[in-house]
PyMOL Python script that loads the backbone (N, CA, C, O; Angstrom):
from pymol import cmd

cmd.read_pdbstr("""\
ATOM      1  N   UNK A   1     -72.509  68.817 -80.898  1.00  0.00           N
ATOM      2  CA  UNK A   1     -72.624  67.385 -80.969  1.00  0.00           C
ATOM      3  C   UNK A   1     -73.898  67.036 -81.717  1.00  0.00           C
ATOM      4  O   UNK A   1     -74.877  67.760 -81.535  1.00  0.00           O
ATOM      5  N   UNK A   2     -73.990  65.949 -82.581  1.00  0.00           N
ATOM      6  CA  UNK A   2     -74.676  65.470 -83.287  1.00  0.00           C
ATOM      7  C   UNK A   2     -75.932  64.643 -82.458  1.00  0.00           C
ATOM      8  O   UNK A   2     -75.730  63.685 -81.711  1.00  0.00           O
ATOM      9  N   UNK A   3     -77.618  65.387 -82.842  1.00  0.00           N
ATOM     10  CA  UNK A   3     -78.434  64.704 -81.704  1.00  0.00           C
ATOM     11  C   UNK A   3     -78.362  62.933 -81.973  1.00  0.00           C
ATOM     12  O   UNK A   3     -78.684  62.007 -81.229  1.00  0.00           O
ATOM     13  N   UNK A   4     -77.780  62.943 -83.404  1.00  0.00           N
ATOM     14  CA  UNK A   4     -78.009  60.733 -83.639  1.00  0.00           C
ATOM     15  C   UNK A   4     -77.410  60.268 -82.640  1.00  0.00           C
ATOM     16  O   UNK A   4     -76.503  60.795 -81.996  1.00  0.00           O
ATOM     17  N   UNK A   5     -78.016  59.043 -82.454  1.00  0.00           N
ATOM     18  CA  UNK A   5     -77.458  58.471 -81.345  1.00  0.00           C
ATOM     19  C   UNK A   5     -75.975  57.769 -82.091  1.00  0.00           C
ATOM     20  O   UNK A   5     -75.642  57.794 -83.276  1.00  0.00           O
ATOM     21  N   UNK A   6     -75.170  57.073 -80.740  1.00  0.00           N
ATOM     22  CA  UNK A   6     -73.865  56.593 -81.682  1.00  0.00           C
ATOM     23  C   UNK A   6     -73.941  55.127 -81.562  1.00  0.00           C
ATOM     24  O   UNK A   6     -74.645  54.538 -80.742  1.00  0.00           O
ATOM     25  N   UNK A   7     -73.131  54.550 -82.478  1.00  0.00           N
ATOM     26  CA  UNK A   7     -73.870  52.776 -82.646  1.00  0.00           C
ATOM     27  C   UNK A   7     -72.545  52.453 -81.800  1.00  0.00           C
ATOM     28  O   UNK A   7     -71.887  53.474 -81.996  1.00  0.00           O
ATOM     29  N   UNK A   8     -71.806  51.659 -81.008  1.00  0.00           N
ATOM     30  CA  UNK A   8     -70.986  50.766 -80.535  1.00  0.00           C
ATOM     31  C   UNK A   8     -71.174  49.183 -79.987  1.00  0.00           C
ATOM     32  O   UNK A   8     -71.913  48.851 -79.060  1.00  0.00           O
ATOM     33  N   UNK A   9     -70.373  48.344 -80.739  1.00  0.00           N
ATOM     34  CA  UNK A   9     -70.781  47.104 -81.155  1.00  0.00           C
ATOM     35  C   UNK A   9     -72.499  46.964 -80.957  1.00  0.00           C
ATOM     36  O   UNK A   9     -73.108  47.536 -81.861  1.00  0.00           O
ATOM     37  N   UNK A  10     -73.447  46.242 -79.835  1.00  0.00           N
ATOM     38  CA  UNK A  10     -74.603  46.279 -79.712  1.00  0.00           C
ATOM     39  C   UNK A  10     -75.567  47.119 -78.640  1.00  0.00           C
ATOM     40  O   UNK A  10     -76.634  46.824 -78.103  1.00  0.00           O
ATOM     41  N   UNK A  11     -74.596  48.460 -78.558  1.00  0.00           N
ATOM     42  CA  UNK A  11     -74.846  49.423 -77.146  1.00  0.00           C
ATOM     43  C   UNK A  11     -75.371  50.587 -78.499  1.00  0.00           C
ATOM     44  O   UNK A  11     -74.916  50.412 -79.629  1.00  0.00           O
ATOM     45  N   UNK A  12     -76.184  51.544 -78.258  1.00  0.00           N
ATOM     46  CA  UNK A  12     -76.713  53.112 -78.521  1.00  0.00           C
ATOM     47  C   UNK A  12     -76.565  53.905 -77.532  1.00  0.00           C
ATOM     48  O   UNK A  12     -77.124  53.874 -76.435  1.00  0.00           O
ATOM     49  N   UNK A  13     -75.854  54.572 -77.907  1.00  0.00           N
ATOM     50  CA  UNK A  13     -75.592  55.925 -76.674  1.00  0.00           C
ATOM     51  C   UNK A  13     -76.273  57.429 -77.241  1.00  0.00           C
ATOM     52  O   UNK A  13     -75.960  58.202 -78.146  1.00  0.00           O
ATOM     53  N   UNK A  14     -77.313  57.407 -76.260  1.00  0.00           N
ATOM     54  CA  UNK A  14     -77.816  59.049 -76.774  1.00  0.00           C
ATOM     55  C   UNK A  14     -77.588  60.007 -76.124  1.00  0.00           C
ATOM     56  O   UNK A  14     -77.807  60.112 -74.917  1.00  0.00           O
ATOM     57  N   UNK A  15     -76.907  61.198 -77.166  1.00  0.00           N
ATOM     58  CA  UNK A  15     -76.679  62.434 -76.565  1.00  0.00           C
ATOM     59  C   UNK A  15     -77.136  62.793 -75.327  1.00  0.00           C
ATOM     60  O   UNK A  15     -76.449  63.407 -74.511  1.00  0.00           O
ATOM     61  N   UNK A  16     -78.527  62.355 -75.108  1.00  0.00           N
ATOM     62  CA  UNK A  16     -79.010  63.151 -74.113  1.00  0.00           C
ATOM     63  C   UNK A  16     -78.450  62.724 -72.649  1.00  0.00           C
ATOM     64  O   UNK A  16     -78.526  63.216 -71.523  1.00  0.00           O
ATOM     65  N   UNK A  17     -77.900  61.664 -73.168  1.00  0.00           N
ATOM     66  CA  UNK A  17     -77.263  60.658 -72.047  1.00  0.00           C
ATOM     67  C   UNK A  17     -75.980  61.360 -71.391  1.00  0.00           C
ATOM     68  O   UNK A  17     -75.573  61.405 -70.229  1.00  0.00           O
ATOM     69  N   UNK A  18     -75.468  61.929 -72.687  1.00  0.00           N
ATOM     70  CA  UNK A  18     -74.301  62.951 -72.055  1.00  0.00           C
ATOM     71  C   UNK A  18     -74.409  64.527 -71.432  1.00  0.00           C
ATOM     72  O   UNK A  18     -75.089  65.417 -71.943  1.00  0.00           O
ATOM     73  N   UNK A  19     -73.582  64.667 -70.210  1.00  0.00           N
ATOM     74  CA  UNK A  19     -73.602  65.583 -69.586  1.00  0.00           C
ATOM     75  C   UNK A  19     -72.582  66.820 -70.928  1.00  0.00           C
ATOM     76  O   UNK A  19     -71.490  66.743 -71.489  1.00  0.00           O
ATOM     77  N   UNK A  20     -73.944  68.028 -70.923  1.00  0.00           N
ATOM     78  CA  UNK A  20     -73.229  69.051 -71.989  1.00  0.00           C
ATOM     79  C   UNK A  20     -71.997  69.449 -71.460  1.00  0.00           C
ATOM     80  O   UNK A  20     -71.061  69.261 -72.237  1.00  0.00           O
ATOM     81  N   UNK A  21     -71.719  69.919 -70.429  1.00  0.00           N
ATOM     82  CA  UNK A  21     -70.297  70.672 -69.762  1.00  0.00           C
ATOM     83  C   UNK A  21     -69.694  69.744 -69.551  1.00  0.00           C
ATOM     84  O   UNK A  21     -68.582  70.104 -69.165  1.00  0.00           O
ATOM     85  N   UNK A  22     -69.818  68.132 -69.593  1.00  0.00           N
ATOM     86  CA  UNK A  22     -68.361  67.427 -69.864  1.00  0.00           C
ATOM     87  C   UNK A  22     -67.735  67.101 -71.300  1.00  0.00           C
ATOM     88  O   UNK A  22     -66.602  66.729 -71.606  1.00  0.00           O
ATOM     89  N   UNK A  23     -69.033  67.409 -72.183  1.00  0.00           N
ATOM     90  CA  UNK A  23     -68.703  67.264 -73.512  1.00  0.00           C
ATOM     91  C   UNK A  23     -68.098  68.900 -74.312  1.00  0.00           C
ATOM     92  O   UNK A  23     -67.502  69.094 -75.371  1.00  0.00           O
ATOM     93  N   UNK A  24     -68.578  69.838 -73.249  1.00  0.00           N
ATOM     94  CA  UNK A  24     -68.006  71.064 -74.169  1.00  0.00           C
ATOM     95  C   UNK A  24     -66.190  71.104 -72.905  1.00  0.00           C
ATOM     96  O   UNK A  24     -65.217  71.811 -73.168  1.00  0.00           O
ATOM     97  N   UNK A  25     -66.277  70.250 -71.800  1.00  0.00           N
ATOM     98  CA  UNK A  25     -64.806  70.464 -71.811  1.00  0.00           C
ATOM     99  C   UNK A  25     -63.745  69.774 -73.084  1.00  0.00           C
ATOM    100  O   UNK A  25     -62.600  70.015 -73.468  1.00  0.00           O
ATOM    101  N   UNK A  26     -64.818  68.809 -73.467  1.00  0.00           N
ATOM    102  CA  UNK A  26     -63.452  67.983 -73.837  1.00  0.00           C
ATOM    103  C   UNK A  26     -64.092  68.362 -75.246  1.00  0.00           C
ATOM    104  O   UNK A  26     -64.413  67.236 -75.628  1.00  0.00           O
ATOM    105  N   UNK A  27     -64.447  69.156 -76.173  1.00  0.00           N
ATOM    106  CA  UNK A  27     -64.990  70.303 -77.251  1.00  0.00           C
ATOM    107  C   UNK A  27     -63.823  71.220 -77.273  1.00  0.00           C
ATOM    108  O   UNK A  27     -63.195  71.302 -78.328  1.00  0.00           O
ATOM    109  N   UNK A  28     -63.461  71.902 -76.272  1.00  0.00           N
ATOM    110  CA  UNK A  28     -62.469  72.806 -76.080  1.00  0.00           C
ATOM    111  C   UNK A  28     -61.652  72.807 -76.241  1.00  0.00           C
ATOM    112  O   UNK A  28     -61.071  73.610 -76.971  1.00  0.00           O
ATOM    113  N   UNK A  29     -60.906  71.404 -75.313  1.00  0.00           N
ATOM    114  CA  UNK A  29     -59.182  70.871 -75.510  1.00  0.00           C
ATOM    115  C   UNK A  29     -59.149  70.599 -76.718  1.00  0.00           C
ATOM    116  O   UNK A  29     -58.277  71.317 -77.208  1.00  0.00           O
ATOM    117  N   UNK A  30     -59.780  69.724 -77.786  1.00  0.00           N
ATOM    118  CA  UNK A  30     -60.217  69.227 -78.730  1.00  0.00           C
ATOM    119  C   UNK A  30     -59.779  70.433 -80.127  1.00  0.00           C
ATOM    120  O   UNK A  30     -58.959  70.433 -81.045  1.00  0.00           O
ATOM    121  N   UNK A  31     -60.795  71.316 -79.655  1.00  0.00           N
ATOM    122  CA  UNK A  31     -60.566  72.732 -80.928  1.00  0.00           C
ATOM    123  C   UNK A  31     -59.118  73.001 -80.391  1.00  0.00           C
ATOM    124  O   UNK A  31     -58.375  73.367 -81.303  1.00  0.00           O
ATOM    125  N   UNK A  32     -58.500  72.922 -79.147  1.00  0.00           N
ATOM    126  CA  UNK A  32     -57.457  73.675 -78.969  1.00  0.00           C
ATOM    127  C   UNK A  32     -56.050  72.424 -79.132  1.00  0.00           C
ATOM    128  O   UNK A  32     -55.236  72.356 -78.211  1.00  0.00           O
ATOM    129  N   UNK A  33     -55.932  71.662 -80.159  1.00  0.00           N
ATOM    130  CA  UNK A  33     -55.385  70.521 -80.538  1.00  0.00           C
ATOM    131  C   UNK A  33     -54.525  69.661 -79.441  1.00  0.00           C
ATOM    132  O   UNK A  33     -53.330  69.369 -79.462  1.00  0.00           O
ATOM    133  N   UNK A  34     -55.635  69.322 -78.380  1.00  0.00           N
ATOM    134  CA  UNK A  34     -55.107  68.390 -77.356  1.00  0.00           C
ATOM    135  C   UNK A  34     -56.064  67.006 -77.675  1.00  0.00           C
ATOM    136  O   UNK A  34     -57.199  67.160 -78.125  1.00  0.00           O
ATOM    137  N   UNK A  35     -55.701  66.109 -77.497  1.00  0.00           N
ATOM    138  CA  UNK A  35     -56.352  64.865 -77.482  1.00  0.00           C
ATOM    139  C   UNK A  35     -57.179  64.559 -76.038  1.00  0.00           C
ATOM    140  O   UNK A  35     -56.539  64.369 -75.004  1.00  0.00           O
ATOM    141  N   UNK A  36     -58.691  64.528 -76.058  1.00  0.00           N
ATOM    142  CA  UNK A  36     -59.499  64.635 -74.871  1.00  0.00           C
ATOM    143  C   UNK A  36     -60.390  63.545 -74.961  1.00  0.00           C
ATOM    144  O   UNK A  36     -61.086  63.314 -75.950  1.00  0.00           O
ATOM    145  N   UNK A  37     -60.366  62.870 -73.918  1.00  0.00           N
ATOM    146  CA  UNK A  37     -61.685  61.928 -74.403  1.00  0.00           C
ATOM    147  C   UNK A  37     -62.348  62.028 -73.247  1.00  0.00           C
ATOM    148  O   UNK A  37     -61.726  62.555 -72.324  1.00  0.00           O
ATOM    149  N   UNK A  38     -63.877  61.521 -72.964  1.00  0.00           N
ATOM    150  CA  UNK A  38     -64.629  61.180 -71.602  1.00  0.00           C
ATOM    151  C   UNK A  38     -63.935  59.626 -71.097  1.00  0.00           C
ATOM    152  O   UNK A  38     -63.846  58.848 -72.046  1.00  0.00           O
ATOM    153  N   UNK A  39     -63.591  59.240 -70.178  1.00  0.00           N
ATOM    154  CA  UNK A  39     -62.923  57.770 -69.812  1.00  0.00           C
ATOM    155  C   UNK A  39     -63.649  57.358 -68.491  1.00  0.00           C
ATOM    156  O   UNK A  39     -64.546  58.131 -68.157  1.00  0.00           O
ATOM    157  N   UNK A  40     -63.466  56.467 -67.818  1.00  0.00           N
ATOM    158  CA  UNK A  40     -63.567  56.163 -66.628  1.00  0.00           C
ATOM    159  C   UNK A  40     -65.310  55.324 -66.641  1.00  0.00           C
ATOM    160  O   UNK A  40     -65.772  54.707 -67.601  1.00  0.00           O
ATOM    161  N   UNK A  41     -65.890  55.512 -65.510  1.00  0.00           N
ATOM    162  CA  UNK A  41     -66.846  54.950 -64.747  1.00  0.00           C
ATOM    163  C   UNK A  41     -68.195  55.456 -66.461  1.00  0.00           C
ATOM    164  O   UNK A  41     -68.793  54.736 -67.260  1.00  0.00           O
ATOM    165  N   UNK A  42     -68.113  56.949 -66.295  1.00  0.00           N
ATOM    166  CA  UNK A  42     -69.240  57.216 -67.138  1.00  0.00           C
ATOM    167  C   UNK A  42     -69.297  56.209 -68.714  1.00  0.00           C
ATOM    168  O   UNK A  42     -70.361  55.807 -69.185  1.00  0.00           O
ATOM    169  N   UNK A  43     -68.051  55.963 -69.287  1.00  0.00           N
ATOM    170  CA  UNK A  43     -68.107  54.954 -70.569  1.00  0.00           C
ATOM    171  C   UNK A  43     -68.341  53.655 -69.988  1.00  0.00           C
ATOM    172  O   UNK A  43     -68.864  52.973 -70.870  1.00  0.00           O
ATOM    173  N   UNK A  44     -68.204  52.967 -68.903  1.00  0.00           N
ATOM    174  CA  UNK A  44     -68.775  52.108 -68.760  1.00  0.00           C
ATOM    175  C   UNK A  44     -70.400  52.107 -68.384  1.00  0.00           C
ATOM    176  O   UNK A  44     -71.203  51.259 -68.774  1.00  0.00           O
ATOM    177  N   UNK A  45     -70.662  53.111 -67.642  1.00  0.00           N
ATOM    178  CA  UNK A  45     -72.386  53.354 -67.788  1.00  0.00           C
ATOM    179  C   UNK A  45     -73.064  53.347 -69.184  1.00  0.00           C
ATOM    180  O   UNK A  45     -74.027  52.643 -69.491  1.00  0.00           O
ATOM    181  N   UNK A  46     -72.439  54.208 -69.963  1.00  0.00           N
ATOM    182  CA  UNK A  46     -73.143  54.566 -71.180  1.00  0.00           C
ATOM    183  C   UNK A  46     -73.229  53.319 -71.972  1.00  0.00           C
ATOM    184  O   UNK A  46     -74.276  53.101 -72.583  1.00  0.00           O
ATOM    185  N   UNK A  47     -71.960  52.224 -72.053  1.00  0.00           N
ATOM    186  CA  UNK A  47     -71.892  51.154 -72.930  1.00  0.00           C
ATOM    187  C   UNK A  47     -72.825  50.121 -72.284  1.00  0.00           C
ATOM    188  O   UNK A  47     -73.287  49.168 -72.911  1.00  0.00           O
ATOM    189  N   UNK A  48     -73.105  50.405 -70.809  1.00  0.00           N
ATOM    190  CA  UNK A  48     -74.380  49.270 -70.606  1.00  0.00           C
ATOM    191  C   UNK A  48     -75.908  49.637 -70.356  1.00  0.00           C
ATOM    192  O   UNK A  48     -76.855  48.943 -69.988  1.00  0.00           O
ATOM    193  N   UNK A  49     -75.792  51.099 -70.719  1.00  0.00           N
ATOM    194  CA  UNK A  49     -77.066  51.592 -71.003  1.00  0.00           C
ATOM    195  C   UNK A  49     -77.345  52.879 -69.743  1.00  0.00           C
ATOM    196  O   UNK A  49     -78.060  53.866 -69.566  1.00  0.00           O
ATOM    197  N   UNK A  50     -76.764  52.465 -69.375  1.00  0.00           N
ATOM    198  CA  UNK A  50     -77.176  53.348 -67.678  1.00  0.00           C
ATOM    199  C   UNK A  50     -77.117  55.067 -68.009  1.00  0.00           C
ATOM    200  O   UNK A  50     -76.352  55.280 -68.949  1.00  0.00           O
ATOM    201  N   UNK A  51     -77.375  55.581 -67.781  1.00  0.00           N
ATOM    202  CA  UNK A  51     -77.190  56.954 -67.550  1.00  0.00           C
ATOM    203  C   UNK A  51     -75.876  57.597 -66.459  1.00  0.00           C
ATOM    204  O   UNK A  51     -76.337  57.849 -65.345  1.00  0.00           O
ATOM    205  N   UNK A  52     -74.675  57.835 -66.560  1.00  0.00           N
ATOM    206  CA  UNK A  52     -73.796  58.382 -65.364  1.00  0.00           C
ATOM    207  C   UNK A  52     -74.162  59.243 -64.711  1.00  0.00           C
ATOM    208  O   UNK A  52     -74.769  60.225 -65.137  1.00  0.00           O
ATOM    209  N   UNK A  53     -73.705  58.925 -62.977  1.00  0.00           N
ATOM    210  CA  UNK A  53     -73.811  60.660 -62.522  1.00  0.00           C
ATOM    211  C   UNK A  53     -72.332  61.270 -62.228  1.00  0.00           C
ATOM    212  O   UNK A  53     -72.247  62.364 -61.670  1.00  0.00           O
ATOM    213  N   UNK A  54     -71.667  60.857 -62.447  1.00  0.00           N
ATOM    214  CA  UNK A  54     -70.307  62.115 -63.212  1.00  0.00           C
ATOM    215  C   UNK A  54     -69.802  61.505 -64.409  1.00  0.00           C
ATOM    216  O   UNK A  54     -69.757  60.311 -64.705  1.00  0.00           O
ATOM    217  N   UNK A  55     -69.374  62.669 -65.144  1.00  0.00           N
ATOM    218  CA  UNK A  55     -68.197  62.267 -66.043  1.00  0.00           C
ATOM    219  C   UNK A  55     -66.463  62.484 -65.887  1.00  0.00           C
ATOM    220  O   UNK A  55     -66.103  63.264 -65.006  1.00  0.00           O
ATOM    221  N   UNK A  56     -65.553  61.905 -66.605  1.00  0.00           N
ATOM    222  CA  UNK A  56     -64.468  62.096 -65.950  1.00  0.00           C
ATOM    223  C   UNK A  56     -63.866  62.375 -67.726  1.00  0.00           C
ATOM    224  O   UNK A  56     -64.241  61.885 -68.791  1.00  0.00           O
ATOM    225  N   UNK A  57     -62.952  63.234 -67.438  1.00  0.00           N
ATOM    226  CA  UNK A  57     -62.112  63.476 -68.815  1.00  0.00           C
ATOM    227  C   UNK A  57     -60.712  63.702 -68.501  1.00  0.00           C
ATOM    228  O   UNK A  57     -60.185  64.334 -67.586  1.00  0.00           O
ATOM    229  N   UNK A  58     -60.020  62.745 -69.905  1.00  0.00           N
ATOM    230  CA  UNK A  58     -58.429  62.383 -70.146  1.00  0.00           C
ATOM    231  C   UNK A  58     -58.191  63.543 -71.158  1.00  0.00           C
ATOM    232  O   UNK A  58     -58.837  63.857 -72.158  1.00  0.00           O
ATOM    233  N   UNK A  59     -56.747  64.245 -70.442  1.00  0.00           N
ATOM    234  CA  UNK A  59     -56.417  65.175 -72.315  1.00  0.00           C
ATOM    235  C   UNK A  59     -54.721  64.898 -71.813  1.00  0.00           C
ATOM    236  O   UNK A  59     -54.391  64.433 -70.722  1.00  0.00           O
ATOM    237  N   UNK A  60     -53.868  65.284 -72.824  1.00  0.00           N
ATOM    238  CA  UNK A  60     -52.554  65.320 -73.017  1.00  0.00           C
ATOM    239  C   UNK A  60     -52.315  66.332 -72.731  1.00  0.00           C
ATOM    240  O   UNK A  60     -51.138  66.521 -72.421  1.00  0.00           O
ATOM    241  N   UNK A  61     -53.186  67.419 -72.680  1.00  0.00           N
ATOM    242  CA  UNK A  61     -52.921  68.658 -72.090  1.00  0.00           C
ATOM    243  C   UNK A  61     -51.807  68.642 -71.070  1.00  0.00           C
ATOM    244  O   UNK A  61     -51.602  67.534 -70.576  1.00  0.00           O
ATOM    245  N   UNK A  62     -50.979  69.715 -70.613  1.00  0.00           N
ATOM    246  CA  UNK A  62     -49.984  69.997 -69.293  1.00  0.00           C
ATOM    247  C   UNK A  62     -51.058  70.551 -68.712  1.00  0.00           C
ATOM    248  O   UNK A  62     -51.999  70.742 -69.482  1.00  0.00           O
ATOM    249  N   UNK A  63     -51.283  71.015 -67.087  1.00  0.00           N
ATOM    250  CA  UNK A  63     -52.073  72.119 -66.715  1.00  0.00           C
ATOM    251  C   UNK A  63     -51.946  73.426 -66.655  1.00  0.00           C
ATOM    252  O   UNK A  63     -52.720  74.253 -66.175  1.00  0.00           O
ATOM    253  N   UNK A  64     -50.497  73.627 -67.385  1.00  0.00           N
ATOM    254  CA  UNK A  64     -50.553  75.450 -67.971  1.00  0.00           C
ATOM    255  C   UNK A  64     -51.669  75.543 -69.082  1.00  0.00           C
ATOM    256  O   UNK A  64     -52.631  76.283 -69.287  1.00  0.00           O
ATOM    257  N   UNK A  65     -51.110  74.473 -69.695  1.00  0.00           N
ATOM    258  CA  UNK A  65     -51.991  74.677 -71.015  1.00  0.00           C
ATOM    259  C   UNK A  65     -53.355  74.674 -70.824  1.00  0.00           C
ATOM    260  O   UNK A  65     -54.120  75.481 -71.352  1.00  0.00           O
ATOM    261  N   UNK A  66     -53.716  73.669 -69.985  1.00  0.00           N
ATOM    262  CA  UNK A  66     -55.376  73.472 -69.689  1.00  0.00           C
ATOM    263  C   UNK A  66     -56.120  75.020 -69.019  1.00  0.00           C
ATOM    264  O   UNK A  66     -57.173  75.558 -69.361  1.00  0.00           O
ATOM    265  N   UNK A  67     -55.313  75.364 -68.167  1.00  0.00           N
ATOM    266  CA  UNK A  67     -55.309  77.056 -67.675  1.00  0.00           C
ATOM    267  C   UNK A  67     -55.634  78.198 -68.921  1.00  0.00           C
ATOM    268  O   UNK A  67     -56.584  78.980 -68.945  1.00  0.00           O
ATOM    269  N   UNK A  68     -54.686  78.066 -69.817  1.00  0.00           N
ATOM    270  CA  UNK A  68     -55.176  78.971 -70.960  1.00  0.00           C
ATOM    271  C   UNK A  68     -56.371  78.440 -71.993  1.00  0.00           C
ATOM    272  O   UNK A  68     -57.014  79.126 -72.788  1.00  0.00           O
ATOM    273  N   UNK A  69     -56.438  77.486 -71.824  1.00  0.00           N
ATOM    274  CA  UNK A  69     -57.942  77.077 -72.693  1.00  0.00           C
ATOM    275  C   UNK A  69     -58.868  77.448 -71.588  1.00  0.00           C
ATOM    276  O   UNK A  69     -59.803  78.142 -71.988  1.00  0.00           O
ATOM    277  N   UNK A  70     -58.880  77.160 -70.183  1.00  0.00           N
ATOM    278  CA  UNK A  70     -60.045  77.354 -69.612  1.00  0.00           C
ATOM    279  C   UNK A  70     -59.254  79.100 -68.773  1.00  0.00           C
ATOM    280  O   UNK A  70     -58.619  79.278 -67.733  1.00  0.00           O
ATOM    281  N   UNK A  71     -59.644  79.890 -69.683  1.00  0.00           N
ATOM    282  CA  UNK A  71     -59.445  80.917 -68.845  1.00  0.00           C
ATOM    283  C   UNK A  71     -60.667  81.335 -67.210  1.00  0.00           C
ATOM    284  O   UNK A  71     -60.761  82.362 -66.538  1.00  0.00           O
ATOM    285  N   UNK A  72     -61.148  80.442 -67.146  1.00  0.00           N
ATOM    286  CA  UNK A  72     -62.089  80.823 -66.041  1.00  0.00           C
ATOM    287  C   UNK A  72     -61.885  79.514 -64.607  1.00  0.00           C
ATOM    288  O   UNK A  72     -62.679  79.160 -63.735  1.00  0.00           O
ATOM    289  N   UNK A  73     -60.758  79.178 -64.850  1.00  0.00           N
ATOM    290  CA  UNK A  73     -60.311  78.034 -64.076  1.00  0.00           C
ATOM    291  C   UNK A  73     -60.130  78.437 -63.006  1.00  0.00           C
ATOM    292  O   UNK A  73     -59.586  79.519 -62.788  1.00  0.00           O
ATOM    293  N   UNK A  74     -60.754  77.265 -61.680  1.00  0.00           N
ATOM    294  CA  UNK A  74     -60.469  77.046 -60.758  1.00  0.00           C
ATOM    295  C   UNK A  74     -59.740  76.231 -60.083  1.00  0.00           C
ATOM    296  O   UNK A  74     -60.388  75.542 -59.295  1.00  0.00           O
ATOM    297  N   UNK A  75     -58.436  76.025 -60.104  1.00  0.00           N
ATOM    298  CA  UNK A  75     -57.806  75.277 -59.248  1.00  0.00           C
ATOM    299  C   UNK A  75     -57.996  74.790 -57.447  1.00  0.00           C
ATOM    300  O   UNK A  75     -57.489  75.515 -56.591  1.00  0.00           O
ATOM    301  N   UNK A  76     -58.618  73.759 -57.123  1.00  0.00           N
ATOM    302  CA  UNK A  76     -58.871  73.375 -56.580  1.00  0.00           C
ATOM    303  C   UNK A  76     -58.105  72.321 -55.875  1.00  0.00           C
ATOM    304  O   UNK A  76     -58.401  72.532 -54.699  1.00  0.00           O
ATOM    305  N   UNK A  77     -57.477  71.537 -55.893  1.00  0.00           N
ATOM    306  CA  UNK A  77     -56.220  70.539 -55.767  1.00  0.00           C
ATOM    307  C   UNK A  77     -54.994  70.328 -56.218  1.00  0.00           C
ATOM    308  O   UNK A  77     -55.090  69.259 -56.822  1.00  0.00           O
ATOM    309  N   UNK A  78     -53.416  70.858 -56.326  1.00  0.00           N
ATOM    310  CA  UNK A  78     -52.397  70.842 -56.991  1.00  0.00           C
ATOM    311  C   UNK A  78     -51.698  69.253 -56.635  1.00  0.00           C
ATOM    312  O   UNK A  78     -51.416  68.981 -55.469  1.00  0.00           O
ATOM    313  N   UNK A  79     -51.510  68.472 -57.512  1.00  0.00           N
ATOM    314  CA  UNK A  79     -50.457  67.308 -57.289  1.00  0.00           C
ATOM    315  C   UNK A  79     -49.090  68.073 -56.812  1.00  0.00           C
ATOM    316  O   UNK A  79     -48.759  69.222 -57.103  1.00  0.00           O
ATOM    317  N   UNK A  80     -48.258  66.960 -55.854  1.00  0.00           N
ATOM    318  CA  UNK A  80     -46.966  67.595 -55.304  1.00  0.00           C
ATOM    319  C   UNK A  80     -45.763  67.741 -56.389  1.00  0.00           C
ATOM    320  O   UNK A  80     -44.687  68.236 -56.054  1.00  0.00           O
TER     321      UNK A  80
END
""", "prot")
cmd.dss("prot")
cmd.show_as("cartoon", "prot")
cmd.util.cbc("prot")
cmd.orient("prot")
């Protein structure tokens, strides 16, 4: 990731603002041609300046697929 900060309408968001291991998950899906973004609570922190304390990430991924990109996965909760 690029250290410049990023311009959105009258908000600056700096890297440092982002958590690295939510940005190298969604780095991963990304190289591995899934569509990933950070969403939720943390883009609304960042767009009003705040710093988040979690991040949350969206991919199109299935969770087989997410399994073979993250070969070191822990499944922790299965939906029914």
């Amino acid at each position: 990731m690029s250290p410049e900060p990023i311009r959105h309408a009258d908000t600056i968001i700096f890297p440092a603002s982002l958590d690295p291991d939510a940005v190298s998950v969604v780095e991963r899906l990304t190289q591995s041609d899934f569509e990933s973004y950070l969403v939720g609570g943390c883009v609304r922190d960042l767009l009003l300046g705040h710093i988040p304390k979690d991040f949350d990430a969206s991919t199109e991924a299935r969770p087989r697929q997410i399994r073979r990109v993250f070969d070191n996965l822990l499944a922790v909760a299965r939906a029914a």
